[in-house]
C-alpha positions in Angstrom: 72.6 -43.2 126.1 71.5 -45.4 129.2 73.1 -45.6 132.8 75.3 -48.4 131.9 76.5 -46.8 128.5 77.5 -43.6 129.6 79.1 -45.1 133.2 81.1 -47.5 130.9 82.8 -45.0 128.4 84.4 -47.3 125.9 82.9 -50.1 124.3 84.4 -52.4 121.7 82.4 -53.7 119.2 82.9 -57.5 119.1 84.7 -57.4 115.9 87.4 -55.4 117.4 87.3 -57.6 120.1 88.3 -60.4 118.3 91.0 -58.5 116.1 92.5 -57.6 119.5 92.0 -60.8 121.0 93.5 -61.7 117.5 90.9 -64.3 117.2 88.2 -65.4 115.0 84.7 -63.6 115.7 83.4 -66.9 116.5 85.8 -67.1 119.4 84.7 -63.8 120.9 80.7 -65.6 120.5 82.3 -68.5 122.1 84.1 -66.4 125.4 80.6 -64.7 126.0 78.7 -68.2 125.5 81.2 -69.1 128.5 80.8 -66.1 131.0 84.4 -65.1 130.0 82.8 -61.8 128.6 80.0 -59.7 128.7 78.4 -57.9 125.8 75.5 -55.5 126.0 74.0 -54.2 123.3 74.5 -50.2 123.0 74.8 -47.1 121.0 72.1 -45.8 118.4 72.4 -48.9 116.3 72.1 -51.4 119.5 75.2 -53.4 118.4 76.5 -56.1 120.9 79.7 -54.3 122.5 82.4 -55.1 125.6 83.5 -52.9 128.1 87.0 -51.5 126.9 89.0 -52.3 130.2 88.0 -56.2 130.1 90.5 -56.4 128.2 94.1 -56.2 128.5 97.3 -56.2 126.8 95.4 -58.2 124.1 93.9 -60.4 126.6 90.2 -60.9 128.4 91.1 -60.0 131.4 92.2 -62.6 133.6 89.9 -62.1 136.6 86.9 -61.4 135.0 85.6 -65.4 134.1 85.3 -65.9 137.7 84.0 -62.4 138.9 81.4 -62.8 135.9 80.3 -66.2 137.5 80.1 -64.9 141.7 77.8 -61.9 140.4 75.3 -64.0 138.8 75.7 -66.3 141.0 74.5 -63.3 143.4 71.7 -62.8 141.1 72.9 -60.1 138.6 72.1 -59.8 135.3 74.6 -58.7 132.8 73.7 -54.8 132.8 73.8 -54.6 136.6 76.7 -57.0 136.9 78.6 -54.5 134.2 77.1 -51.4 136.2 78.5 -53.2 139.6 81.9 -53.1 138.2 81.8 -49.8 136.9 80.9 -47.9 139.7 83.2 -45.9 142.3 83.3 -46.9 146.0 84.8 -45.4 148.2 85.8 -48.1 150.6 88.1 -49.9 147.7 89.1 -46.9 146.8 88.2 -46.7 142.9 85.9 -48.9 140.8 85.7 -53.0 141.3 87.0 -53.3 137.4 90.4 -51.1 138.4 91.0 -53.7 141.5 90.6 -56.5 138.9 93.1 -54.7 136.3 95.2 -54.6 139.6 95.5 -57.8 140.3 92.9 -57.6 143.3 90.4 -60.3 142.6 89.9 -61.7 146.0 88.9 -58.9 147.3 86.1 -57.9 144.4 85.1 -61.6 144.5 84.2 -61.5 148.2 82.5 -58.4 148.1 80.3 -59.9 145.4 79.8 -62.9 146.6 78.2 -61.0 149.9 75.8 -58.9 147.6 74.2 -62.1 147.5 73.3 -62.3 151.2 
């Protein structure tokens, strides 16, 4: 299990994205096509998953399109970008993804935005 995989947890494999989304599979293709998701592909079988918090209530996460879009704007690829997220610190308290379940995207965005400097 790599880095990102195990700092993660749960992944949902993209056809149980889309039946929580309640959507076709080609819609879930279509939301990562767009930077509205993130897939890596993990496990022993390598198949294309999403973090389990990026979505909510039976939603993408509201937040994420535009987070997704500072951090590569910053240069991140998707593994790093997910492993950016994932990862405590201290000075939020908590992990970047639990300030975007919380509603606290300015704050996450500005702090990504400066990783780019």
């Amino acid at each position: 299990m790599s880095n990102v995989e195990s700092l993660v947890g749960e992944w949902l494999p993209l056809p149980d994205v889309a039946e929580i989304l309640d959507v076709k599979i080609s819609r879930v293709h279509g939301l990562i096509d767009e930077r509205a998701l993130v897939a890596l592909k993990v496990g022993e079988r390598k198949i294309r998953s999403v973090p389990a918090e990026f979505v909510k209530d039976g939603e993408v996460l509201d937040s994420l399109k535009g987070t997704i879009a500072v951090l590569i704007d910053s240069g991140f690829t998707d593994e790093e970008l997910i492993t950016w997220l994932f990862t405590e610190d201290e000075s939020l308290p908590g992990r970047p993804v639990d300030a975007l379940r919380a509603g606290r995207k300015t704050e996450i965005r500005r702090r990504a935005s400066a990783l780019a400097w």
